[in-house]
C-alpha positions, 0 to 999 in steps of 0.5 A, spaced: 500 500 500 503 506 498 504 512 502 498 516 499 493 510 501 494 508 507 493 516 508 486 516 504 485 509 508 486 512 514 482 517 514 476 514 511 475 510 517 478 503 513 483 500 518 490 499 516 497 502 521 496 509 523 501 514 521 502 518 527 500 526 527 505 530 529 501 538 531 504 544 528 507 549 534 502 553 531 495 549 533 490 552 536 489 551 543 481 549 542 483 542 538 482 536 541 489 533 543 490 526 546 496 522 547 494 515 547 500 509 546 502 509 538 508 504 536 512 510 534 511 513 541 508 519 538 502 523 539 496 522 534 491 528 534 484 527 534 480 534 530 474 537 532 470 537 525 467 544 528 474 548 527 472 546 519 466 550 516 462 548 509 464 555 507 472 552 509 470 546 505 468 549 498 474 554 498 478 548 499 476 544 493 475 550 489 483 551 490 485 544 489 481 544 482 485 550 481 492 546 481 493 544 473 497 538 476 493 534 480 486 532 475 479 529 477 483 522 478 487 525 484 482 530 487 478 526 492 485 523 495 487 529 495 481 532 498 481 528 504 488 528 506 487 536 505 482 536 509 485 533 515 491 536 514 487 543 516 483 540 521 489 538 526 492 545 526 494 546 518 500 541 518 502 542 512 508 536 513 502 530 511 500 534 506 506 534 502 508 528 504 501 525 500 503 530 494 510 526 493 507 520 493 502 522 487 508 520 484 506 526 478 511 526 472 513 534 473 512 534 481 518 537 485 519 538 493 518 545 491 512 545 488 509 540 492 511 545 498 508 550 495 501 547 494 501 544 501 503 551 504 497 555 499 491 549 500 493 550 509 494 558 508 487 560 505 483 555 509 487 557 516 485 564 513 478 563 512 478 558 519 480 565 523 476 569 519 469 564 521 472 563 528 472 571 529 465 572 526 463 566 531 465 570 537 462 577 535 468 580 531 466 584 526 471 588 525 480 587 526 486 590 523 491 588 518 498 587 521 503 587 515 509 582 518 515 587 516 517 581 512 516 581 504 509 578 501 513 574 496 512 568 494 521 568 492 523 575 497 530 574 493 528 574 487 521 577 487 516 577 481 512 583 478 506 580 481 511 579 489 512 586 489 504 589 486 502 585 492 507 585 497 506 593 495 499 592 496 500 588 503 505 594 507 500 599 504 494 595 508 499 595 515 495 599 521 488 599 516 482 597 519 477 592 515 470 589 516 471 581 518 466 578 514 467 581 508 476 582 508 481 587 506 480 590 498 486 589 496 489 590 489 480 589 486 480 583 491 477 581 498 483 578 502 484 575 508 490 576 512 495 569 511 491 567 504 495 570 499 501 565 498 507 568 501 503 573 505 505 573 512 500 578 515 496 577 521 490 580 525 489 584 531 481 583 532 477 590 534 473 588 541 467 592 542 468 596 547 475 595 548 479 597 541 485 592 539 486 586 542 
């Protein structure tokens, strides 16, 4: 059984050895995290399908058809590992991992990282946005990182430098949760353009920042 399906396996509930999932640093507090003995001794994750919307999910197959690599044959084992990727925090190691065993004929590392790290980024920013709007949040400010918003910073392309550009200029300005930041004609989300390394600071009612 190759690597691919034993991930698509797994995750349909079909049996077979479970790979062991390792959280990103970076996952949210609020996920589900047990511990239990594996024979890898490492810990596996259990998600909450909650931190995962519809809208999440239309998102996430729209992008996945937009990748010229992969085509019908490959969207659905590649839907399911996406999907729990973003599920445990946006663990983008499984992601690429399930890529590379596609075996593709023109797929490199490079550009299977870059596929993964997109597909994790744009729904990570739609997830914060959902998980904003839930809590009241209607209104945050967009926080430039002091880093450029290039997909290659050392040798940034026309289009790195235009959003880059477009990014700095949105530092410190406020935007309305639901809708996004009016960037270059386009409704964004901080982390949803690939190479973007904005964040947020949400506005509280009565509070201001926070």
């Amino acid at each position: 059984m190759s690597i691919l399906s034993k991930f698509v396996a797994v995750f349909r509930g079909s049996g077979g050895a479970k790979p062991a999932i390792v959280p990103d640093r970076a996952m949210d507090p609020a996920l589900d995290i047990r511990f239990p003995a594996s024979a890898h001794g490492l810990p596996t994750v259990r998600f909450d399908p909650k931190q995962v919307t519809e809208a999440v999910k239309v998102d996430l197959r729209k992008n996945i058809n937009k990748i010229k690599e992969f085509d019908a044959a490959h969207f659905d084992q590649i839907y399911i590992v996406a999907l729990e990727a973003i599920s445990v925090g946006g663990n983008r190691a499984i992601l690429f991992d399930a890529i590379m065993a596609l075996n593709l004929p023109d797929m490199t590392k490079q550009r299977a990282g870059e596929i993964s790290h997109s597909i994790i980024r744009k729904a990570n920013a739609l997830i914060n946005r959902d998980r904003q709007l839930s809590l009241g949040i209607q209104y945050a400010t967009w926080m430039y990182s002091g880093a450029p918003c290039c997909v290659n910073p050392k040798k940034p392309s026309a289009k790195d430098i235009r959003q880059d550009a477009a990014h700095k200029a949105a530092d410190g300005k406020r935007y309305e949760v639901a809708k996004g930041m009016l960037l270059n004609g386009r409704y964004k989300w901080p982390g949803q353009d690939l190479g973007c390394r904005c964040v947020h600071k949400s506005i509280i009612p009565g509070i201001g920042e926070g």
